[in-house]
C-alpha positions as CSV (number, residue, x, y, z in Angstrom):
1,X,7.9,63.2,110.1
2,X,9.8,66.4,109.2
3,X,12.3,66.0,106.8
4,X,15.7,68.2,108.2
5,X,19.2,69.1,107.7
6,X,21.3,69.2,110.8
7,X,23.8,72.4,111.3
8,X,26.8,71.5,113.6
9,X,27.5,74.8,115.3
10,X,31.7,75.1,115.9
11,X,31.1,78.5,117.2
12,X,30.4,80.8,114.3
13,X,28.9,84.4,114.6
14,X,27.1,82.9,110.9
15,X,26.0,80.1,112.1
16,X,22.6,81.2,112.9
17,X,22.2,82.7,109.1
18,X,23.4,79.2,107.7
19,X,19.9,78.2,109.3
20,X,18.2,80.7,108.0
21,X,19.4,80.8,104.5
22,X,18.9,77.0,104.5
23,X,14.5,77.7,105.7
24,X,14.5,80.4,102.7
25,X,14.5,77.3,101.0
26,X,11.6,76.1,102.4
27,X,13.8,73.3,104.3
28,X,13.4,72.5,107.8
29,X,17.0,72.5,109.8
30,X,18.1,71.8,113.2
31,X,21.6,74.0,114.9
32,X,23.4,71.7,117.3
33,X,26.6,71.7,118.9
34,X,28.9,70.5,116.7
35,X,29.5,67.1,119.7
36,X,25.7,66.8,119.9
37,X,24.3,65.2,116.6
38,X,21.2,63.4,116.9
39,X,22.5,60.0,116.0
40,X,18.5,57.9,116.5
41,X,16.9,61.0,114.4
42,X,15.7,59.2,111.1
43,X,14.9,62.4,109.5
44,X,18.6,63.6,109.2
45,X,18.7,64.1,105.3
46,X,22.1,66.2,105.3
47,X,24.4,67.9,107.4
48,X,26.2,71.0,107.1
49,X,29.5,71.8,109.2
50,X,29.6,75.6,110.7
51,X,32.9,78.3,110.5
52,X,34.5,79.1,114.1
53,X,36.3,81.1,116.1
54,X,39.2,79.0,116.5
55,X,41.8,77.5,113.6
56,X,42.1,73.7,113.4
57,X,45.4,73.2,114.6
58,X,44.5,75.6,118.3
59,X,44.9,73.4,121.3
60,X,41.2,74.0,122.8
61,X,39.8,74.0,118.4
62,X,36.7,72.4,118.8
63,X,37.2,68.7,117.3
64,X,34.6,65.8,116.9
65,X,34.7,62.3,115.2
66,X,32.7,62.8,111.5
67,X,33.0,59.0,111.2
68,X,29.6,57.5,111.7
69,X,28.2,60.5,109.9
70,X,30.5,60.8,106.9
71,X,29.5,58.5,104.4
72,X,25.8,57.9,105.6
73,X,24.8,61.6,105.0
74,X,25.5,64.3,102.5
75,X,28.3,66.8,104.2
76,X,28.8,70.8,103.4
77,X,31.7,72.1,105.2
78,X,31.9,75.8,105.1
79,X,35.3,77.9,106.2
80,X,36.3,75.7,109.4
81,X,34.3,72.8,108.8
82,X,36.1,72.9,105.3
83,X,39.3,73.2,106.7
84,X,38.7,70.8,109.4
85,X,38.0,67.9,107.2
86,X,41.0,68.5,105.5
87,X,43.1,68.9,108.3
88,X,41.4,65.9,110.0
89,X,42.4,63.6,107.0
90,X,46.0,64.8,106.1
91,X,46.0,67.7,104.3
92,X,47.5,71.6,105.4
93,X,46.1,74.0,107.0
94,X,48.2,77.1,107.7
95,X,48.0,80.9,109.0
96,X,47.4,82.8,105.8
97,X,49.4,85.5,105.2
98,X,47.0,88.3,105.8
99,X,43.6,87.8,107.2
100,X,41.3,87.0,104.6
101,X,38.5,88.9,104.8
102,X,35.4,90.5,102.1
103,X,35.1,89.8,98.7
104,X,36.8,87.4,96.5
105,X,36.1,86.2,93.7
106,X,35.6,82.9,91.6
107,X,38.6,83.1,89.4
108,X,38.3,79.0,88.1
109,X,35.1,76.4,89.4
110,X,34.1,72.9,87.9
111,X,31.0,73.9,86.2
112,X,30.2,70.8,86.0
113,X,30.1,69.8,90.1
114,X,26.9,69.7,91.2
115,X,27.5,71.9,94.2
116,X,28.4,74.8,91.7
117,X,26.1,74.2,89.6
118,X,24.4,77.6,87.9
119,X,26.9,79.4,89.7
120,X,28.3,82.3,87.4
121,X,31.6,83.1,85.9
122,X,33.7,85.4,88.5
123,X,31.0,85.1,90.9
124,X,31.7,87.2,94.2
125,X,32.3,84.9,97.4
126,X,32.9,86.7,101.0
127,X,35.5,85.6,102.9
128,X,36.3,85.2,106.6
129,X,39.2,83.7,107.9
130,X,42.6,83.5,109.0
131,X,43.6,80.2,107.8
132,X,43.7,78.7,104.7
133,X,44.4,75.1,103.3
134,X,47.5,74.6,101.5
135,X,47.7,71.2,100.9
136,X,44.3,68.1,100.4
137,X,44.4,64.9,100.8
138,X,45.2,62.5,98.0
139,X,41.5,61.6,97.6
140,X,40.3,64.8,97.7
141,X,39.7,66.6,94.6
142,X,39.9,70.9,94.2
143,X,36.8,72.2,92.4
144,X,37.3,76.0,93.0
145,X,39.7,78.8,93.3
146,X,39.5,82.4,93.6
147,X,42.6,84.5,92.7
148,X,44.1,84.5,96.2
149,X,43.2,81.4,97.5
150,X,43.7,78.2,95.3
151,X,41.5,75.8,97.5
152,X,38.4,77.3,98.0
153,X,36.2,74.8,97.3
154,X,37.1,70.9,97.2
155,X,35.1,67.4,97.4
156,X,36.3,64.2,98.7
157,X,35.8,61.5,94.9
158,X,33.7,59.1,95.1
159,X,31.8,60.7,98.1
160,X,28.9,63.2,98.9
161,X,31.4,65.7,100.9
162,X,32.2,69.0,99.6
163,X,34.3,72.0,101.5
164,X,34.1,75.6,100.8
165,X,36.6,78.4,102.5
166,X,34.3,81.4,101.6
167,X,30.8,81.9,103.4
168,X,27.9,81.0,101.0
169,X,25.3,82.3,103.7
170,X,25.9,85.6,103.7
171,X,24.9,87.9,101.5
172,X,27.7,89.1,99.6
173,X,28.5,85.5,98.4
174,X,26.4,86.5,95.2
175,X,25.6,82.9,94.8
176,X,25.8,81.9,97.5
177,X,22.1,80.2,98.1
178,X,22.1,78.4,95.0
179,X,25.1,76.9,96.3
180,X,22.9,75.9,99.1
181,X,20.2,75.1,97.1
182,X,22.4,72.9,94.9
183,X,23.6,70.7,98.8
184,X,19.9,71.3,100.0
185,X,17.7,69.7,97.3
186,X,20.0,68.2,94.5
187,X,22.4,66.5,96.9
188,X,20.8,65.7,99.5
189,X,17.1,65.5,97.9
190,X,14.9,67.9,100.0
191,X,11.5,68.2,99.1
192,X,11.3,71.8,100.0
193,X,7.9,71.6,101.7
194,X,8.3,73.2,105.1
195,X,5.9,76.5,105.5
196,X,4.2,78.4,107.5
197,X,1.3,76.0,106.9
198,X,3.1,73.1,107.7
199,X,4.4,74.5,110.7
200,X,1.3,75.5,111.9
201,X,-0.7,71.8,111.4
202,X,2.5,70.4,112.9
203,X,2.7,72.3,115.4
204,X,-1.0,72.7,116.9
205,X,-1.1,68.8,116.5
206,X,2.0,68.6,119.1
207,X,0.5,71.0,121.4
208,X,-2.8,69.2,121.6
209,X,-1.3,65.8,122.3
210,X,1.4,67.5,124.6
211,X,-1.0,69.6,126.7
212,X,-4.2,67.4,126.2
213,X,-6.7,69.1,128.8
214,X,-4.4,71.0,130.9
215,X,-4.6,74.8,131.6
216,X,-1.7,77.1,130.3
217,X,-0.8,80.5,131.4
218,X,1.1,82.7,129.0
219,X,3.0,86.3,129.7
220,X,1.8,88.5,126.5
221,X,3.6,91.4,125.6
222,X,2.3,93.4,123.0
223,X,4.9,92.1,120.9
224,X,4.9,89.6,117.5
225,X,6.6,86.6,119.8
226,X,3.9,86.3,121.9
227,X,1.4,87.2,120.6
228,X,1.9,84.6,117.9
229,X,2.9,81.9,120.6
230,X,-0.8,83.0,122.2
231,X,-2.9,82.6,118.9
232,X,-1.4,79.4,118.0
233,X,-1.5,78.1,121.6
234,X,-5.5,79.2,121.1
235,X,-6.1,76.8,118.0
236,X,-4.9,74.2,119.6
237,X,-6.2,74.4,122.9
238,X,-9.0,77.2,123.2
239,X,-10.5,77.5,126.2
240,X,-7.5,76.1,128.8
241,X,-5.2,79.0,127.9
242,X,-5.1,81.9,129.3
243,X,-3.3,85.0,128.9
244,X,-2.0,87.7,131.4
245,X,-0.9,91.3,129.9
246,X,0.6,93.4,132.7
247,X,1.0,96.8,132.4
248,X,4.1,98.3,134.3
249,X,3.0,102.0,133.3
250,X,5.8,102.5,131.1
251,X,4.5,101.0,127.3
252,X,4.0,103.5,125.0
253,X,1.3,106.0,124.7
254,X,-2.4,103.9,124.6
255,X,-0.7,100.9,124.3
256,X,-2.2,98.9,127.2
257,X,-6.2,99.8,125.8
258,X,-4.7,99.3,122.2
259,X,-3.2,96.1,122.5
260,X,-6.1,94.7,125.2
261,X,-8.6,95.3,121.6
262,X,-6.4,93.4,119.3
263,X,-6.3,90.6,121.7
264,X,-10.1,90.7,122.4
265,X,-10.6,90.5,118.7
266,X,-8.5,87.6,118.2
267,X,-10.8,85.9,120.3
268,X,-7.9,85.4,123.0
269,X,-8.7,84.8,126.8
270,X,-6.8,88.0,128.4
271,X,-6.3,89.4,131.7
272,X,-5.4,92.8,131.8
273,X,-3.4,93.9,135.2
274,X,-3.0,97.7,135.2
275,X,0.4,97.1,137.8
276,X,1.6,100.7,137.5
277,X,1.6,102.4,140.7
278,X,3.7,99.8,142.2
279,X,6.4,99.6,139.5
280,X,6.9,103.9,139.8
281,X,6.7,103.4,143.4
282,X,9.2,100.0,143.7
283,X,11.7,102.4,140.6
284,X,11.3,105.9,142.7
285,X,14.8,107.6,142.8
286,X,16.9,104.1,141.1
287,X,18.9,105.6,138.2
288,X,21.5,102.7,137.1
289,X,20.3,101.0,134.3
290,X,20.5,97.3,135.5
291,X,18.8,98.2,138.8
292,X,16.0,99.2,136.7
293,X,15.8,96.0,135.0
294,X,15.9,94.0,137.9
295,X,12.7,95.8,139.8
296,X,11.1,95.8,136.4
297,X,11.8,91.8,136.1
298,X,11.0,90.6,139.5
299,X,8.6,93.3,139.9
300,X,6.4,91.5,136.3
301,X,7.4,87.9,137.9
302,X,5.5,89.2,141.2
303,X,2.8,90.3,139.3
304,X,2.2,87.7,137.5
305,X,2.8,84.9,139.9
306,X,-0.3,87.1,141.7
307,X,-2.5,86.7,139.2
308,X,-1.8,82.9,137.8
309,X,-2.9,81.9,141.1
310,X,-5.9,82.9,141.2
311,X,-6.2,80.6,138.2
312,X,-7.0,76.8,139.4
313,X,-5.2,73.7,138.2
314,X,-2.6,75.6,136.3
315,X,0.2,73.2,134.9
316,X,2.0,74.9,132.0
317,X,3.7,78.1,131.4
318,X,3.8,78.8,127.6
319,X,6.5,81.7,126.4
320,X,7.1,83.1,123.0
321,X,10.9,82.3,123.2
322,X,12.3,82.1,119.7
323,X,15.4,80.0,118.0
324,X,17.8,82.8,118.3
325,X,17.0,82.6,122.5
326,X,17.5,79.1,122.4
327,X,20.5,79.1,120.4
328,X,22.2,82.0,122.6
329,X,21.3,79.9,125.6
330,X,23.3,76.7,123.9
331,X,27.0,78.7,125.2
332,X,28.7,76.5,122.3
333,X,32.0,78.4,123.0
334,X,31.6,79.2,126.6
335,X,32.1,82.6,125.5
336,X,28.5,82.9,124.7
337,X,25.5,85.4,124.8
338,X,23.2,85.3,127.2
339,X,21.1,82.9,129.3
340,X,17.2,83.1,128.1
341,X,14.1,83.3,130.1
342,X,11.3,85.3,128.6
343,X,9.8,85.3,132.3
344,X,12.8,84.2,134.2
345,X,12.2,82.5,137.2
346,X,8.5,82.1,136.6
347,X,8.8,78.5,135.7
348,X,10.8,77.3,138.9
349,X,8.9,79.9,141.4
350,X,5.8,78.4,140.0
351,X,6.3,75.0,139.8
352,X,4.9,75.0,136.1
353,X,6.0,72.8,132.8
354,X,7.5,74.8,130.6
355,X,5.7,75.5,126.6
356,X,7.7,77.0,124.1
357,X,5.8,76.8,120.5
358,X,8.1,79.3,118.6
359,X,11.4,77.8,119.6
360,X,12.2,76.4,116.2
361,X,11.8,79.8,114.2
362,X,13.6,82.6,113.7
363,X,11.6,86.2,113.7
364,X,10.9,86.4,110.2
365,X,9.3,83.3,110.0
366,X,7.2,84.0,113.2
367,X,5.6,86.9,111.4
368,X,5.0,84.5,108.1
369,X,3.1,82.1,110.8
370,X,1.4,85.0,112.3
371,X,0.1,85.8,108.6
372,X,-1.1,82.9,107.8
373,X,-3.3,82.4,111.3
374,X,-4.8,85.7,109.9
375,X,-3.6,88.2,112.6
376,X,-3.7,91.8,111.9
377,X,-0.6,93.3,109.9
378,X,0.3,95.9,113.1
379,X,0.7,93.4,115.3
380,X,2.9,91.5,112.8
381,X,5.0,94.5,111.6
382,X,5.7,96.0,115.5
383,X,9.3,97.0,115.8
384,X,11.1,95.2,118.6
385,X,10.5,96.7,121.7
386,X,12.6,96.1,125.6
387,X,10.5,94.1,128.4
388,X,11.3,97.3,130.9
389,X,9.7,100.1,127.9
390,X,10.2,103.4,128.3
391,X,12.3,102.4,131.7
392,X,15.2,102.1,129.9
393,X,14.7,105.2,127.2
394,X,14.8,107.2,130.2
395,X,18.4,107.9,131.7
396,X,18.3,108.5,135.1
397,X,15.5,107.6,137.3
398,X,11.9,107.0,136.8
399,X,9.0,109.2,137.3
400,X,5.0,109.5,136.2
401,X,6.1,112.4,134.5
402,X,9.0,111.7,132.7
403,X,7.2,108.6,131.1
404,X,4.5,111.1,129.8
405,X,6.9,113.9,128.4
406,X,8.1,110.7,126.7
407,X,5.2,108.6,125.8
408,X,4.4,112.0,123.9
409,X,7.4,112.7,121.9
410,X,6.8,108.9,121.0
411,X,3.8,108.6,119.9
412,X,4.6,111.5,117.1
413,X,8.0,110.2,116.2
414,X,6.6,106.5,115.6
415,X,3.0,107.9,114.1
416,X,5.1,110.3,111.9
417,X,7.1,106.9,110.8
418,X,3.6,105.4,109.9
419,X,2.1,108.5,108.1
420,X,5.2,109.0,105.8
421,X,5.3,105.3,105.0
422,X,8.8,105.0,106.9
423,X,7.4,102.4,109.7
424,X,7.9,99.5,107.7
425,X,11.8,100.4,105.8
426,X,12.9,100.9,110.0
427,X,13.9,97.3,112.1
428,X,13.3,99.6,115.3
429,X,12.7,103.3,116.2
430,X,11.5,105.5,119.7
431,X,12.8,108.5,121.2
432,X,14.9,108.4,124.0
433,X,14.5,111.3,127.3
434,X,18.1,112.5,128.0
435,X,19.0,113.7,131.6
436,X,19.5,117.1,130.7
437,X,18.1,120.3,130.2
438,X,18.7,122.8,127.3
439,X,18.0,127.0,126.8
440,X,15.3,127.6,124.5
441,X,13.2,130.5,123.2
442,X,9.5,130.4,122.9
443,X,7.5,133.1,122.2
444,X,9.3,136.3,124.1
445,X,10.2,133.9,126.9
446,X,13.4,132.3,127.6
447,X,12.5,128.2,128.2
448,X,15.2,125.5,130.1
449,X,13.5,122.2,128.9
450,X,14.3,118.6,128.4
451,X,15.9,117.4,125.0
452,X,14.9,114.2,123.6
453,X,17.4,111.9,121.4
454,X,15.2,109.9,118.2
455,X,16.5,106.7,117.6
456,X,16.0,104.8,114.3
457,X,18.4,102.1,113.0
458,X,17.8,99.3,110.2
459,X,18.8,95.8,110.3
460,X,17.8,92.2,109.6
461,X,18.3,90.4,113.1
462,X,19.9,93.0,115.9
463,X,23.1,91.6,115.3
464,X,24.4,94.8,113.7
465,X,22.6,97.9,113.0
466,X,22.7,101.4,111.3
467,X,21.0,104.6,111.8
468,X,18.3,105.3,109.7
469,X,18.5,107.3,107.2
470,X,15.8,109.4,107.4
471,X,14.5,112.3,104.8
472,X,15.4,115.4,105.9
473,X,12.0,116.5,105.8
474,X,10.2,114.4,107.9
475,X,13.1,114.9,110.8
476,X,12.1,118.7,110.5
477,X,8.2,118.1,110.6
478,X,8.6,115.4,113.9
479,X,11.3,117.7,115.2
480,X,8.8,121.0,114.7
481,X,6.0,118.8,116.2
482,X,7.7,117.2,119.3
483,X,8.4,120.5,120.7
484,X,5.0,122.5,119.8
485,X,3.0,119.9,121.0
486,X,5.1,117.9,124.4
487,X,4.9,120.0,127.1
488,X,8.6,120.0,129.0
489,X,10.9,119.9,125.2
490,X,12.2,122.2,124.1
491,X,15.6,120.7,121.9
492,X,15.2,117.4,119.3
493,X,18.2,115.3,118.6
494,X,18.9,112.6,116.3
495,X,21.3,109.9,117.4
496,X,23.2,108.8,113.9
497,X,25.3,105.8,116.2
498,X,25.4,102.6,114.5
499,X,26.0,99.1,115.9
500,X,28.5,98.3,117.0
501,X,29.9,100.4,118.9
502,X,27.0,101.3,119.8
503,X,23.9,99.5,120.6
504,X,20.3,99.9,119.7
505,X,19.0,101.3,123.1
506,X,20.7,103.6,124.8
507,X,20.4,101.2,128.3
């Protein structure tokens, strides 16, 4: 069984990079809410309390009773869960007064403590709260300070339970992952021996004794999710899966032909369902952005529903849903995210058991699975790209057209990225047809063309973003190229809005 460490989520926007930091160290861990913890799972080798939204003395604070897990695992509190502990056991937590927020630094530590352990003198720690504890517990001992707050760190004597007010996942705290490391291995004794590997004989072992002989059905995309969900799904089962790729006419230029090859030469069982007319046809004259969506969703589920059909003795629907989606879906705070279906709907409409293989990893570790299976580097490496496409790169409404003025302006701003070896330093880049038209001159004639926005932003998961800072030189050569060779633009833009406020697409 796979060794783990449990995350108890109270709400944090960090939460999800506490798991993340904690698999960098080749460690499996779980994210729960922070009332849900697997009590019968004998693999539990530590656990790690999240930061939240709300303080610890606020009427609707999330609270939950550590004491059947306090002394029989390992604890790391981190900003809230810190403070909570303290709180929870007699010691002060009050408003600070200012908001605590960005660097600090370690101004005093026990070098000796093992959670601190090869961290350096005046290391930088980021913090994030509003709160801070002014008072421990008698049996609680202070092992760090920074030169505004005098607790920042603290463990209960005699006990494996540490607290830390500053944010050792992210990565300002400049040591912060060796504080990890020191909880992770040295405390709590992880072996460090999840992989990609691992993951992948764990994983195709599950799938063959949860699936036996049935037949599966799985939506591909184009994209890394799926397509890694389909290749693994294909080692374990071979033969009973099959795959359906529908095109709605708006992916990017060749990108139907292109994709249908890379799956043929992964030896994968695709359909190909060229659905195009009746997307333009169902979208003709619908501008608002979430109208689009919803005749682009129910318009794929329709589609596809179609064409399992005609599939016999179908019981499973597999879907490349990732941790993130399942995490989002969790609505800790009630506040939260988003509900997930890759496909939603398909799984009730078609009266199919659901098969998620990704839904333990985060992206980054999907495309380390996807490398070791052996699939190609461009399908690995794709930049993120919407479910509608170009649908939603297009403001206003939809025509045949439109998409290719814009499939063409795409395919040179994203080639250009992979001829000038920028592909790979951008998270996610495309060009985006605005709903205007702009003078121009070209040749002796006076032109009233489209303009086209290019959008390219960098980031590590979506969560935040910023524009792309591109060499001037390549924005002139794309620019120059876009309107000598697409027919219909005439003006190139560059959108330099990062996110938040803004977000990624422009829809």
């Amino acid at each position: 069984m796979q060794e783990k460490i449990i995350i108890l989520d109270f709400g944090s926007q960090t939460t999800q990079l506490i798991g993340r930091r904690v698999r960098e160290l080749d460690t499996y861990c779980e994210i729960v809410p922070y009332n849900k913890f697997p009590k019968e799972d004998t693999t539990i080798k530590g656990v790690i309390l999240s930061g939240s939204p709300f303080s610890v003395y606020d009427e609707n604070a999330f609270k939950v009773d550590l004491s059947e897990i306090r002394g029989k695992y390992p604890i790391l509190g981190i900003c809230y869960g810190a403070q909570f502990m303290s709180y929870t056991n007699g010691g002060k937590v009050e408003p600070a007064g200012t908001r605590e927020y960005g660097r600090a630094h370690l101004a005093s530590f026990c070098k000796d403590n093992v959670l601190l352990k090869g961290v350096r003198d005046g290391s930088q720690v980021w913090m994030s709260h509003g709160d801070t504890i002014t008072a421990i517990p008698d049996n609680f001992k202070k092992i760090a300070s920074t030169d505004k707050v005098e607790i920042a760190a603290y463990q209960i004597e005699g006990e494996n339970v540490w607290g830390v007010q500053f944010h050792p996942e992210v990565f300002h705290s400049e040591d912060g992952t060796q504080i990890l490391k020191n909880f992770v291995v040295d405390v709590c004794g992880c072996k460090q021996d999840w992989s990609p590997a691992s993951f992948i004989e764990s994983t195709v072992a599950e799938l063959k004794a949860q699936l036996g002989d049935d037949k599966v059905v799985l939506g591909l995309s184009g994209g890394v999710d799926s397509s890694v969900a389909a290749v693994l799904l294909n080692k374990a089962i071979g033969k009973n899966l099959t795959c359906i790729f529908v095109d709605h006419g708006m992916l990017r230029k060749n990108e139907f032909k292109n994709v249908m090859v890379d799956y043929e030469c992964l030896g994968l069982n695709v359909i190909g369902v060229d659905a195009s007319e009746k997307f333009f046809s169902e979208l003709a004259g619908v501008e608002e952005p979430e109208h689009k969506r919803k005749i682009i969703g129910k318009g794929f589920i329709d589609v596809f529903d179609v064409e399992a059909h005609k599939i016999k003795d179908v019981k499973w629907l597999a879907q490349g849903t990732i941790y993130p989606d399942c995490i989002e879906s969790l609505s800790i705070t009630g506040t939260v995210i988003k509900s997930h279906h890759n496909v939603g709907g398909l799984p009730e409409k078609m009266n199919l058991k659901l098969c998620e293989p990704l839904r333990l990893l985060f992206k980054d570790e999907v495309r380390r699975v996807g490398r070791e299976l052996g699939m190609p580097e461009h399908l690995i490496t794709r930049h993120p790209f919407p479910g509608p496409g170009l649908a939603v790169r297009i403001l206003g409404d939809i025509t045949p057209e439109k998409v290719r003025i814009l499939q063409d302006a795409d395919d040179i701003f994203i080639q250009g990225l992979r001829d000038w070896g920028l592909y790979d330093k951008v998270w996610q880049a495309g060009v985006i047809l605005l709903p205007v038209q702009s003078v121009g001159v070209m040749g002796d004639e006076r032109t009233y063309e489209r303009a086209v926005a290019l959008r390219a932003v960098t980031s590590t998961d979506a969560m935040t973003a910023d524009w792309a800072h591109l060499p001037y030189e390549f924005m002139g050569k794309v620019s120059n190229d876009i309107i000598n060779k697409v027919k219909g633009v005439n003006r190139v833009t560059y959108d330099i809005s990062s996110k938040p406020p803004a977000t990624i697409e422009w829809e």
